[in-house]
Backbone as CSV, one residue per row, in Angstrom:
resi,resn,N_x,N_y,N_z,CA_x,CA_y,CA_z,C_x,C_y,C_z
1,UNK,30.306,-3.494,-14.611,30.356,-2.148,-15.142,31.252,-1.296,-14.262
2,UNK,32.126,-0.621,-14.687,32.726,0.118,-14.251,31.889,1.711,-13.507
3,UNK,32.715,2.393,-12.389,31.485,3.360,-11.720,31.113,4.089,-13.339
4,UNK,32.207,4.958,-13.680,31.308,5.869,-14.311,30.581,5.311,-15.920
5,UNK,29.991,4.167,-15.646,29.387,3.402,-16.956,28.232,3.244,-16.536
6,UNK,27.993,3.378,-14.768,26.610,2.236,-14.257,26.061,3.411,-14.781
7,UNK,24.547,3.402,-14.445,23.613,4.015,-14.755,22.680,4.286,-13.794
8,UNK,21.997,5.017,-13.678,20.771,5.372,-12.268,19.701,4.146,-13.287
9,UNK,18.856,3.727,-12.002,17.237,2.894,-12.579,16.187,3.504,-11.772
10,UNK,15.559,3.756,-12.557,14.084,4.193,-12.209,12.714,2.924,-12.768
11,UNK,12.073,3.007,-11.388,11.618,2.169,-11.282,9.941,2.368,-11.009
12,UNK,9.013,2.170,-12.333,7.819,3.016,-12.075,7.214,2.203,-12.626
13,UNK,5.513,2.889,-12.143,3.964,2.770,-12.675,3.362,3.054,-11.445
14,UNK,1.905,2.719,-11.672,0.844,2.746,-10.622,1.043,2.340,-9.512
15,UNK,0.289,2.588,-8.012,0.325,1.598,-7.141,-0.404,0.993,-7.392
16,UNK,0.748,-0.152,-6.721,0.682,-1.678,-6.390,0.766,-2.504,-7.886
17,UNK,2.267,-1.358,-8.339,2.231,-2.436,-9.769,4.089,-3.006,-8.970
18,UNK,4.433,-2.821,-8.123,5.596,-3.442,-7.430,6.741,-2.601,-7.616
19,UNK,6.604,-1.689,-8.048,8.102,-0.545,-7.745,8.985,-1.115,-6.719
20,UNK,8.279,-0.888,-5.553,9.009,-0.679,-4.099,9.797,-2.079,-4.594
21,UNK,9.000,-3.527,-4.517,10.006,-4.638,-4.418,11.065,-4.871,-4.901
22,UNK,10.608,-4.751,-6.916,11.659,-4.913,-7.729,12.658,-3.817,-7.811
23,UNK,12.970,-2.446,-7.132,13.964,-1.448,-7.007,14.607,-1.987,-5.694
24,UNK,13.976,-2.847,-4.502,15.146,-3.076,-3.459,15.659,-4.263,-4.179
25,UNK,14.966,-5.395,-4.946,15.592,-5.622,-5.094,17.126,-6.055,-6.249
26,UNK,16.661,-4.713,-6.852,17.777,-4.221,-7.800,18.993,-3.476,-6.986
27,UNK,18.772,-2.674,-5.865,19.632,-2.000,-5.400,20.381,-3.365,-4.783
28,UNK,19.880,-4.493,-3.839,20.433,-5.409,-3.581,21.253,-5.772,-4.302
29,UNK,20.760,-6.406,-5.865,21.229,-7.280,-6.585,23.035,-6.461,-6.960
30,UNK,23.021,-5.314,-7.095,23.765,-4.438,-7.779,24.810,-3.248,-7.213
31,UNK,24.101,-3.494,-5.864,25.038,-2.796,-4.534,24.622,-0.941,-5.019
32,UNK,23.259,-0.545,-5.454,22.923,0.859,-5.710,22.626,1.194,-4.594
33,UNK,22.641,2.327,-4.297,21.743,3.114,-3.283,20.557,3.387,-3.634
34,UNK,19.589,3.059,-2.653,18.119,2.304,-3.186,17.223,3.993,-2.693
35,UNK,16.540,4.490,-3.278,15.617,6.097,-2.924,14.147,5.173,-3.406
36,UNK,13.324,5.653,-1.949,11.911,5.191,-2.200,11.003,6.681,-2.210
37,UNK,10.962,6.317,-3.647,9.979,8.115,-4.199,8.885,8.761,-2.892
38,UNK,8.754,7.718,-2.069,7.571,7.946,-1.424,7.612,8.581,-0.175
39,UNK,9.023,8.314,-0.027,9.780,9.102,1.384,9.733,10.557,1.361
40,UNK,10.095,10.614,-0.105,10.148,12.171,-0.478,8.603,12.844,-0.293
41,UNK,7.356,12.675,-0.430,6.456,13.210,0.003,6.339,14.339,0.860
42,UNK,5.820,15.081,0.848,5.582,15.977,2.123,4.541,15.690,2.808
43,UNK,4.624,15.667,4.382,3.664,15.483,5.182,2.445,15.577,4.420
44,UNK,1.932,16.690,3.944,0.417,17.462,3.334,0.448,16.407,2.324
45,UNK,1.431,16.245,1.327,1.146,15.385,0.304,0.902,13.866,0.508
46,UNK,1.103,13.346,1.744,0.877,11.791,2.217,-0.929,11.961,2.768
47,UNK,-0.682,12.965,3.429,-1.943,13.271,3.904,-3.508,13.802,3.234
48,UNK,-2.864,14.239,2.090,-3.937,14.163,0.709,-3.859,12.679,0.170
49,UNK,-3.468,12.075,-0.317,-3.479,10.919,-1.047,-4.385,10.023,0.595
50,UNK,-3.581,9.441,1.306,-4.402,9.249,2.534,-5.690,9.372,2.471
51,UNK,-6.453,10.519,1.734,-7.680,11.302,2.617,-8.444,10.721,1.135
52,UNK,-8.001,9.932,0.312,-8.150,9.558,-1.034,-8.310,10.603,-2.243
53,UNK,-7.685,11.886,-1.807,-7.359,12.895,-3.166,-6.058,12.721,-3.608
54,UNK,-6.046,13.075,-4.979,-5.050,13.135,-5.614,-3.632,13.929,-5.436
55,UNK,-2.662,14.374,-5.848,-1.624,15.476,-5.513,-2.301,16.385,-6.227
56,UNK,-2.064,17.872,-5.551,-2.126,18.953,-6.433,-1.317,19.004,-7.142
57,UNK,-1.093,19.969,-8.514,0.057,19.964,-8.933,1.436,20.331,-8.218
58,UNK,1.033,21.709,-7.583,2.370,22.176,-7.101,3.112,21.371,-6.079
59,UNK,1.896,20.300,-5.666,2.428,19.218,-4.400,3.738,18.319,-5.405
60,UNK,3.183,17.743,-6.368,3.796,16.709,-7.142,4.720,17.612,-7.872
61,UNK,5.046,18.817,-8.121,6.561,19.257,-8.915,7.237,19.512,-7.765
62,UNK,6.924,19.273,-6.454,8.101,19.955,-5.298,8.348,18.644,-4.811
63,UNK,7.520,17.302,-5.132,7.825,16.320,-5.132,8.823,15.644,-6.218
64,UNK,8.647,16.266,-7.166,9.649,15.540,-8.317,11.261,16.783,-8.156
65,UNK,11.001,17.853,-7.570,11.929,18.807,-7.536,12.992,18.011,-6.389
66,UNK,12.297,17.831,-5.346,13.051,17.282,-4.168,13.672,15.746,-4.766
67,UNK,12.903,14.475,-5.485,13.645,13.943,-6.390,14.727,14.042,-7.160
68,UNK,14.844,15.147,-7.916,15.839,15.281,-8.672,16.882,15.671,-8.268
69,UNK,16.592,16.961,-7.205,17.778,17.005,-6.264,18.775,15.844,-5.526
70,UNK,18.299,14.279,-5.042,18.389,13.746,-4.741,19.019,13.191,-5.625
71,UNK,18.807,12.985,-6.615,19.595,12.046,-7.975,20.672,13.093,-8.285
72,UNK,20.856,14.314,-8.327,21.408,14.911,-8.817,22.819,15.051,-7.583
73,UNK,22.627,15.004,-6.500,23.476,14.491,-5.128,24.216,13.244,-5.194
74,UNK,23.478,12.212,-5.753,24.207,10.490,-6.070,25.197,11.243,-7.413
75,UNK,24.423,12.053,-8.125,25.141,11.816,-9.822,27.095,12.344,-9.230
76,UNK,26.736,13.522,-8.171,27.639,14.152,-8.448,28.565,13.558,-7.483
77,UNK,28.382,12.738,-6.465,29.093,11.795,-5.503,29.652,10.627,-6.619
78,UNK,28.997,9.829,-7.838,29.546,9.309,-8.355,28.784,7.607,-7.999
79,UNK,27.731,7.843,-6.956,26.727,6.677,-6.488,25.378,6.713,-7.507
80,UNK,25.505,5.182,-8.292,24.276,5.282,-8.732,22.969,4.641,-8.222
81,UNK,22.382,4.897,-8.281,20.994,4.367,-7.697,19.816,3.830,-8.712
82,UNK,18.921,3.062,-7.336,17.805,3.119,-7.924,16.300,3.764,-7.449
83,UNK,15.882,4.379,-8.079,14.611,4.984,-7.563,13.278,4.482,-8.024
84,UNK,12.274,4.371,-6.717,11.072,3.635,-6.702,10.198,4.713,-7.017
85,UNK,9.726,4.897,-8.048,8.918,6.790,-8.504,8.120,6.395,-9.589
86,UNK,6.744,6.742,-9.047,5.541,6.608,-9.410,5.535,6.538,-11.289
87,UNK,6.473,7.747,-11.704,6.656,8.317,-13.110,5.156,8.628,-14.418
88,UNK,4.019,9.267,-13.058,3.217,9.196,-14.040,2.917,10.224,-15.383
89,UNK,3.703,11.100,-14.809,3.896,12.174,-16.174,5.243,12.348,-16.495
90,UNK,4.797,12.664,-18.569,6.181,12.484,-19.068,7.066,13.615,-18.847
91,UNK,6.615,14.861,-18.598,7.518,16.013,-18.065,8.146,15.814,-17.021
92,UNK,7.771,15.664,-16.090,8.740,14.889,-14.845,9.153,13.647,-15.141
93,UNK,9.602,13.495,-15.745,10.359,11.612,-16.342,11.476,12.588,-17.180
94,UNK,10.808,13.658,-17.837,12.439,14.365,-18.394,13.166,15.063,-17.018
95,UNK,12.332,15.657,-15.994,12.877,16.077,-15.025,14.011,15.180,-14.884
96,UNK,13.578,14.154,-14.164,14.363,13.051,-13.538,15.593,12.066,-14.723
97,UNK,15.730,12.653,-16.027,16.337,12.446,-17.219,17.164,13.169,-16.971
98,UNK,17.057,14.319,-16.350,18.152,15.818,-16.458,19.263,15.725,-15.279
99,UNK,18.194,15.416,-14.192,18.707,15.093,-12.720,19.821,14.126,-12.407
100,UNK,19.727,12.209,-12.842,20.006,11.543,-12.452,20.963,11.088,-13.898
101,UNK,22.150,9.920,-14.054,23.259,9.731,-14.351,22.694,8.559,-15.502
102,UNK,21.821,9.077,-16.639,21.480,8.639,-17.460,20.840,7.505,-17.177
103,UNK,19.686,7.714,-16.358,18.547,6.483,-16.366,17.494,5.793,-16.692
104,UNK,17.389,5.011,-17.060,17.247,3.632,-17.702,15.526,3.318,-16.502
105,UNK,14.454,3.674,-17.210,12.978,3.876,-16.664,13.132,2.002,-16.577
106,UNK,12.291,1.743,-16.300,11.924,0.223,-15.883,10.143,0.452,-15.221
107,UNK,9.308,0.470,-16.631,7.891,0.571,-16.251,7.508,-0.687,-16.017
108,UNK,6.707,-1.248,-15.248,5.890,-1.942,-14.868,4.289,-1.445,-14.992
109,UNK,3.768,-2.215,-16.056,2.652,-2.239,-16.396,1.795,-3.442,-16.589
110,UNK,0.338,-3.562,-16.236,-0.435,-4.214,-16.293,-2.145,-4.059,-15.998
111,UNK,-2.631,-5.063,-15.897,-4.301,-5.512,-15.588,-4.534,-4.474,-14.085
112,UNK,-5.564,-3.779,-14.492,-6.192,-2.910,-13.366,-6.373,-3.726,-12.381
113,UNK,-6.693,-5.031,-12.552,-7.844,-6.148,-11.746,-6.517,-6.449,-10.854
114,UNK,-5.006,-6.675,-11.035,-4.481,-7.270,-10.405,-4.037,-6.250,-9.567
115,UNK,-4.053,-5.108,-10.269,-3.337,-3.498,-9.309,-4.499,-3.291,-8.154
116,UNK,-5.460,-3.480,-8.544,-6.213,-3.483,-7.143,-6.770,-4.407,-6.635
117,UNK,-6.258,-5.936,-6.588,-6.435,-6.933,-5.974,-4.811,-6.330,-4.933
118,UNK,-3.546,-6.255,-5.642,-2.433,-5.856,-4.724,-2.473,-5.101,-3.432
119,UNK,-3.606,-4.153,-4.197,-3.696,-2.554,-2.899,-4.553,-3.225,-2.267
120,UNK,-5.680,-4.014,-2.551,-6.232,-4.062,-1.331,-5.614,-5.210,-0.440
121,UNK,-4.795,-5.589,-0.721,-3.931,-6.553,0.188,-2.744,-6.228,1.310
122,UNK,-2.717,-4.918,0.339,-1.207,-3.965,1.253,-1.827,-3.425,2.435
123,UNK,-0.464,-3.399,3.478,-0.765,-2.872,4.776,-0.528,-2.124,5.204
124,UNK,-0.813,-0.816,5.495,0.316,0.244,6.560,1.231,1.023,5.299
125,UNK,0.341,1.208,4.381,0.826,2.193,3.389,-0.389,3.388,2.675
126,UNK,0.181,4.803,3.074,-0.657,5.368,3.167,-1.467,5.585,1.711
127,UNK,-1.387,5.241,0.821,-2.496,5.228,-0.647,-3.284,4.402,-0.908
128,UNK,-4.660,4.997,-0.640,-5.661,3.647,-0.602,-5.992,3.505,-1.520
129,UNK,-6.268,2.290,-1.769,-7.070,1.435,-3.044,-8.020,2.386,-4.043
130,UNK,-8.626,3.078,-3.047,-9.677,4.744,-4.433,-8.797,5.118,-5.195
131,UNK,-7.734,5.770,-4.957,-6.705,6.277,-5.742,-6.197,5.634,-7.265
132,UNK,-6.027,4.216,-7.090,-6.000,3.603,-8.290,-6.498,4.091,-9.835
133,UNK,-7.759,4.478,-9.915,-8.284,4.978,-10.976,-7.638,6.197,-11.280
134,UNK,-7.433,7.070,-10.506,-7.085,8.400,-10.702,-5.621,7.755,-11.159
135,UNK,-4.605,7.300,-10.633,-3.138,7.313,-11.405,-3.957,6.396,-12.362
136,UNK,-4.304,5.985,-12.619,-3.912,5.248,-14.153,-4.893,5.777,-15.263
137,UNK,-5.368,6.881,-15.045,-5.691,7.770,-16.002,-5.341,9.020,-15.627
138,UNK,-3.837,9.197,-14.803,-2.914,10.843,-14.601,-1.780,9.727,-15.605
139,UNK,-1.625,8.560,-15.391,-0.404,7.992,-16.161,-0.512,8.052,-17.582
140,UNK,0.934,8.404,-18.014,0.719,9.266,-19.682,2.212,7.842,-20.184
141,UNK,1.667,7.135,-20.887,2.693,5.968,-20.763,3.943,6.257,-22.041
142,UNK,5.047,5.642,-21.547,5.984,6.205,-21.773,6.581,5.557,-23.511
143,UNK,5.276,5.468,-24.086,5.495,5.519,-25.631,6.525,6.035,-26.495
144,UNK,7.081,5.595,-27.479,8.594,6.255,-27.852,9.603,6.602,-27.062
145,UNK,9.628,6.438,-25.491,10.744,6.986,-25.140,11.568,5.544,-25.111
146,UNK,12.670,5.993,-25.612,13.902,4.887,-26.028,14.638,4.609,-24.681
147,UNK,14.203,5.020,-23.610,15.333,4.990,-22.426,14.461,4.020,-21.073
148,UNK,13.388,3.201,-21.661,12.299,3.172,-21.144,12.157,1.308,-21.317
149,UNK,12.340,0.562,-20.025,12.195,-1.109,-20.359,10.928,-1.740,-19.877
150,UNK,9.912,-1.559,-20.692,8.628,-1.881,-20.247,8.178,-3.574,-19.916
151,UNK,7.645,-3.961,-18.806,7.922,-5.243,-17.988,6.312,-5.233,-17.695
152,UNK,5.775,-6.406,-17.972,4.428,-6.902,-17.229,4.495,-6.894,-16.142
153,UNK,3.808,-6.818,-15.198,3.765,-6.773,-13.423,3.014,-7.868,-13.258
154,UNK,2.705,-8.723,-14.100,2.298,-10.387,-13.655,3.253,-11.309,-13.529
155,UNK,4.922,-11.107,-13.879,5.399,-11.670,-13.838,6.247,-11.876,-12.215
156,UNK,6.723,-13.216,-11.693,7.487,-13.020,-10.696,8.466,-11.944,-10.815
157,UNK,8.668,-11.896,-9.452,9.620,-10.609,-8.945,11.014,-10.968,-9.745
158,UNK,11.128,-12.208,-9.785,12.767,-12.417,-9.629,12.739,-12.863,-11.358
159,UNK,11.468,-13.053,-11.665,12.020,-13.149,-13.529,11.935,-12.195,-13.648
160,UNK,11.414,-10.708,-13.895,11.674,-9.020,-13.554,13.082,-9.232,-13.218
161,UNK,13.022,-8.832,-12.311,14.691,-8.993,-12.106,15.870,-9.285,-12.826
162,UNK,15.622,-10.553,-13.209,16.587,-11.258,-14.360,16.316,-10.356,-15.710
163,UNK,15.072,-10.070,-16.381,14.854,-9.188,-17.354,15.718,-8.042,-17.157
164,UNK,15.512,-7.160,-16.030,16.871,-6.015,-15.990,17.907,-6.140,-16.362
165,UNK,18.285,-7.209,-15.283,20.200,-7.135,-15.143,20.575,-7.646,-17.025
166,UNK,19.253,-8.498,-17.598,19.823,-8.468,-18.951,20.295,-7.847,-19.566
167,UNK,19.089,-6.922,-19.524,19.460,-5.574,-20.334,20.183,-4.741,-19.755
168,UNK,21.080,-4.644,-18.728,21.635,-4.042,-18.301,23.272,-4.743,-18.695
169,UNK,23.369,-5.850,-19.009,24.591,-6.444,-19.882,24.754,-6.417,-20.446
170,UNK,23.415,-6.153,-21.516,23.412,-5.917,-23.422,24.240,-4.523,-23.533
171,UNK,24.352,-3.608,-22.574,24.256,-2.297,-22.584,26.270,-2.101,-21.864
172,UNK,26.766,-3.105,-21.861,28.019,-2.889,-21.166,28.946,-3.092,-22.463
């Protein structure tokens, strides 16, 4: 693909449905500049989730604000990326529609049982396993939206993977 054809990828669902992996390793596969949604946090907002509460709202729009800014910095440099972002509401999914260089959602969805068999396996990441319930009933799933490549999270990383870059050839 030529630069101004690629496209930004966003790369979402619940924790521990594998964002983080399958976005590095899309940015790998594809030479993007790789944004992990989670960096963007604010101190207070790592430190609520941490404490096993949810975001407030105004935490999570200055979180998706500081996002978009960020996409909207790659769009205008001409670097596309991929971003690892939770995407549990559909108003901020248009945010990040407005922001970034026409991107192409990549949900990962699946079995509660395996999303929190994952978390409780993860190490040294601040969202604990309680939290689970709460995103996947704040997650508003991304039904009708046409811009949106919905992927089981039971599958290996690297058949995911291959599923993208497909559709990312159908599309050249």
């Amino acid at each position: 693909m030529e630069q101004q054809q690629k496209r930004d990828l966003v790369v979402m669902g619940v924790a521990g449905s594998g964002k983080t992996t399958l976005a590095q390793y899309l940015s790998q596969a594809l030479g993007y500049h790789y944004l992990e949604g989670d960096d963007f946090h604010s101190p207070e907002g790592k430190a609520l989730m941490a404490s096993g509460q949810p975001l407030s709202s105004s935490l999570r729009e200055r979180w998706v604000e500081t996002l978009c800014q960020q996409l909207g910095q790659h769009r205008l440099a001409g670097q596309p990326v991929v971003l690892s972002y939770s995407g549990l509401i559909a108003r901020h999914r248009q945010q990040i529609r407005q922001a970034g260089n026409r991107p192409l959602f990549i949900y990962l969805c699946g079995d509660r049982a395996l999303l929190l068999r994952r978390l409780e396996q993860r190490q040294g990441h601040f969202m604990p396993p309680s939290q689970l319930d709460n995103q996947l009933s704040t997650m508003e799933p991304p039904s009708g939206e046409a811009d949106v490549l919905t992927l089981a999270l039971d599958c290996p990383p690297a058949e995911v993977l291959t599923q993208v870059l497909a559709r990312l050839r159908l599309e050249q």
